[in-house]
N, C-alpha and C positions, 0 to 999 in steps of 0.2 A: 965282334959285332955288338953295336950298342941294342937294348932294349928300348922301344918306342915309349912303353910305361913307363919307364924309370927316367927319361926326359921329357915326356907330357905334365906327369903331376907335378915335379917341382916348377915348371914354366905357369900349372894353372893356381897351384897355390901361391905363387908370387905373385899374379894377377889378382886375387882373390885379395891379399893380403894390401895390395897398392893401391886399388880401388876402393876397398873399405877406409883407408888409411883418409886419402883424398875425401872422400863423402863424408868423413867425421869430420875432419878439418875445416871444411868450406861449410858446412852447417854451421859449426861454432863459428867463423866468422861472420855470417851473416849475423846472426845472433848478437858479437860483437859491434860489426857495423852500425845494425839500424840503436842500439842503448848510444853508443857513442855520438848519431847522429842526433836522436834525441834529447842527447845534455846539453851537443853543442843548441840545439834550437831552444832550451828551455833556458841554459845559461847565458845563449850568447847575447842577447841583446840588455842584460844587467852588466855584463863583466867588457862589454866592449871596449870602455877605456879603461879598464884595472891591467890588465895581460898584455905583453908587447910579444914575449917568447913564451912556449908553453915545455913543461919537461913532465915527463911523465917518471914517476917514481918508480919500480919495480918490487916488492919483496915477498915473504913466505908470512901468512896468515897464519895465526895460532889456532885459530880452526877453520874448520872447514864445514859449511850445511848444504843436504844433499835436498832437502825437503824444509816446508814452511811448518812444521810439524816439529822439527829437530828446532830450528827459531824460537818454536812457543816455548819446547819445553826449558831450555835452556838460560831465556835472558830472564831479570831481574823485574823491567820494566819494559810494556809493550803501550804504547802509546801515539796519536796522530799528532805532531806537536808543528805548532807556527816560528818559524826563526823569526825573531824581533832583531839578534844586531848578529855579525860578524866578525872578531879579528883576527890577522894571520900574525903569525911570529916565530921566530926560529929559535930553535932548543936543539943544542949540540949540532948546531949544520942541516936541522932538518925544519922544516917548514909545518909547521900547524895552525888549526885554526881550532878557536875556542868560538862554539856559538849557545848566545841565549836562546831559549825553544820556549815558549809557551804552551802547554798543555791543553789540547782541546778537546779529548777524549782519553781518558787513562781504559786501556784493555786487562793490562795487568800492572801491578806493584803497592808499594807502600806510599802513593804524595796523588793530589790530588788535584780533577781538573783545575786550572785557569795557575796554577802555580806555576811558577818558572825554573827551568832546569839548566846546566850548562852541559854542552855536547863540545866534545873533541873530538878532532877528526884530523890524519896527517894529510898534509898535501896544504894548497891556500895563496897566496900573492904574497911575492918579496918584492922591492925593487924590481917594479914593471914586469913580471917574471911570473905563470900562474903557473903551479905545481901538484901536478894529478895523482893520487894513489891505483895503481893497475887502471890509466882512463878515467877514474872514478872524481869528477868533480864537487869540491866542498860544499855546504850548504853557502846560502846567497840569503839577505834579509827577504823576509814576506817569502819565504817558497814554505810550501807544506807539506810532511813527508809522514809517512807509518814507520814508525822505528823499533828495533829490537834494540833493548841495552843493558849495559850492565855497568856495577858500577866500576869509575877510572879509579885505579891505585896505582902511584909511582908517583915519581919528581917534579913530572913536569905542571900539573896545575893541584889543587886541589877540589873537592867536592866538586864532580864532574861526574860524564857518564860517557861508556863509550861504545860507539855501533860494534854488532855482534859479528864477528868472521872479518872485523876490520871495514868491510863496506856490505857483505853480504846480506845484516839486516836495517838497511837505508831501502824503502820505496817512496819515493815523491810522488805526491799525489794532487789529483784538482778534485778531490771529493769523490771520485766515478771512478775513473781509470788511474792506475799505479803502473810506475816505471820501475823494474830493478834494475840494481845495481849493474855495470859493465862484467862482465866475464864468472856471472852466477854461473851455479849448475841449471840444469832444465828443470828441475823441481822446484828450484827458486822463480823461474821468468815466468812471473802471474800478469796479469793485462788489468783487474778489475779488481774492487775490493770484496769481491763475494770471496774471488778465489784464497784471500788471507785468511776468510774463516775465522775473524775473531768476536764474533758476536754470542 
């Protein structure tokens, strides 16, 4: 004769376990969603004739931040900086973009306001074709963003600088409100620049 208990609890813990599963899931998507919707509305109407196809890139981050706290301590330069220009270009089959940033507020580092910096960033436009990092759309001229970074070392450019967690510290801003990056953690998704706390 079976035991009621001993086929009750495995039944309510596998409920426990699939319903937690689903309510993590569908929160991060939404979360997902509405950044995603977001880019498309702040990008879409600059890149509408650059992109015919879009491909989303996928890979593993050298780091990872759980909080805006781990950002500060971390990057090099913390800065509100203006893109003045854009190019995309490929290096070994991968697509990047090199952008000029003007400094309009340095938070932290060594260089100072109104100088201009280069930012790399993977992902960018080939041949009709615009290429996303995890969702995460390039800078575009005139957008202005709070950035974490640090500096670029490798082959591909020289004196450059590159966002913190790959995209995790890029927030675009209009002065007021900041967007993070696509697929942050929850200690990353800030709405306002009080929440950056860099004052």
């Amino acid at each position: 004769m079976i035991n009621k208990k001993s086929v009750i609890l495995p039944i309510i813990a596998t409920a426990i376990v699939v319903t937690g599963g689903y309510l993590y899931v569908s929160a991060n998507q939404t979360a997902s969603s509405q950044a995603n919707q977001w880019q498309e509305d702040v990008h879409g109407a600059e890149n509408k004739g650059k992109a015919g196809a879009a491909v989303n890139i996928s890979g593993d981050v050298h780091e990872s931040f759980t909080n805006i706290e781990q950002l500060k301590d971390s990057s090099e330069l913390i800065a509100e900086v203006e893109i003045e220009k854009s190019d995309s270009f490929p290096y070994k089959h991968v697509v990047f973009t090199l952008s000029e940033a003007k400094l309009l507020h340095v938070y932290k580092g060594e260089v100072q306001n109104d100088e201009t910096i280069k930012i790399l960033e993977t992902g960018g436009y080939k041949d009709g074709t615009e290429y996303t990092f995890e969702g995460n759309k390039v800078f575009t001229e005139k957008e202005t963003a709070i950035v974490f970074l640090e500096k670029y070392e490798g082959p591909i450019v020289d004196h450059a600088y590159v966002i913190k967690g790959g995209y995790q510290g890029k927030f675009v801003t209009d002065g007021h409100t900041v967007k993070p990056a696509n697929g942050v953690q929850k200690g990353l998704q800030v709405k306002t620049m009080e929440e950056l706390d860099l004052e």
